[in-house]
N, C-alpha and C positions, 0 to 999 in steps of 0.2 A: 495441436496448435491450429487454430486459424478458423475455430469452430463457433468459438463466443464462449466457452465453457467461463472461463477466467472475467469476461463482465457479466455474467448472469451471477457467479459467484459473489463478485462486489454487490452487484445489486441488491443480492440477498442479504449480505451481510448490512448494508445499508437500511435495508429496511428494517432489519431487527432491532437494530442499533434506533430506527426514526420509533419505531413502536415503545421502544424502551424509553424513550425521550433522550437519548445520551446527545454530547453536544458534539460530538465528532468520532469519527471511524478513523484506527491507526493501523498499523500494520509495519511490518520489515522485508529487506531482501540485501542481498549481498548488493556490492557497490559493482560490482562486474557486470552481475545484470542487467544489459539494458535494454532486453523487451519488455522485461517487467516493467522497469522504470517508464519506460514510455507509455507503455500503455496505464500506469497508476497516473501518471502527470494526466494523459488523455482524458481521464475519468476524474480531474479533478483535485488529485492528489498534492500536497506540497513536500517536498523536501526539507525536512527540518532540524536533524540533526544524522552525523556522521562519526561511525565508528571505526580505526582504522585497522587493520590488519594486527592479530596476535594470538600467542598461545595455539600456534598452530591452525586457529579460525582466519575465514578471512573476512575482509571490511564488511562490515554493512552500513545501510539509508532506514533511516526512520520515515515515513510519512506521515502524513494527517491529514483528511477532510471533515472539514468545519461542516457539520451541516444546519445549524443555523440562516 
């Protein structure tokens, strides 16, 4: 933690995703998470849809940045 590992990650992923032309980068994590969550908001991310707790899983957050 606290290295950059996880934005150099996005960034990578970002740029494959810009090279491919796609219109947006998505991704998940549990709803409890909320370094993750902070830090995807930080870098851009939006909160867009919510899954809640079941089947023994628990909640997760959808995200997406537009990168248009």
């Amino acid at each position: 933690r606290r290295r950059g590992v996880a934005r150099a990650l996005l960034a990578a992923a970002e740029r494959g995703a810009r090279e491919r032309r796609l219109p947006a980068v998505a991704l998940d994590t549990t709803i409890a998470n909320e370094p993750a969550r902070t830090l995807y908001a930080s870098e851009g991310f939006d909160e867009v849809a919510y899954r809640p707790p079941g089947r023994g899983l628990p909640g997760f957050v959808a995200l997406v940045k537009p990168l248009a």
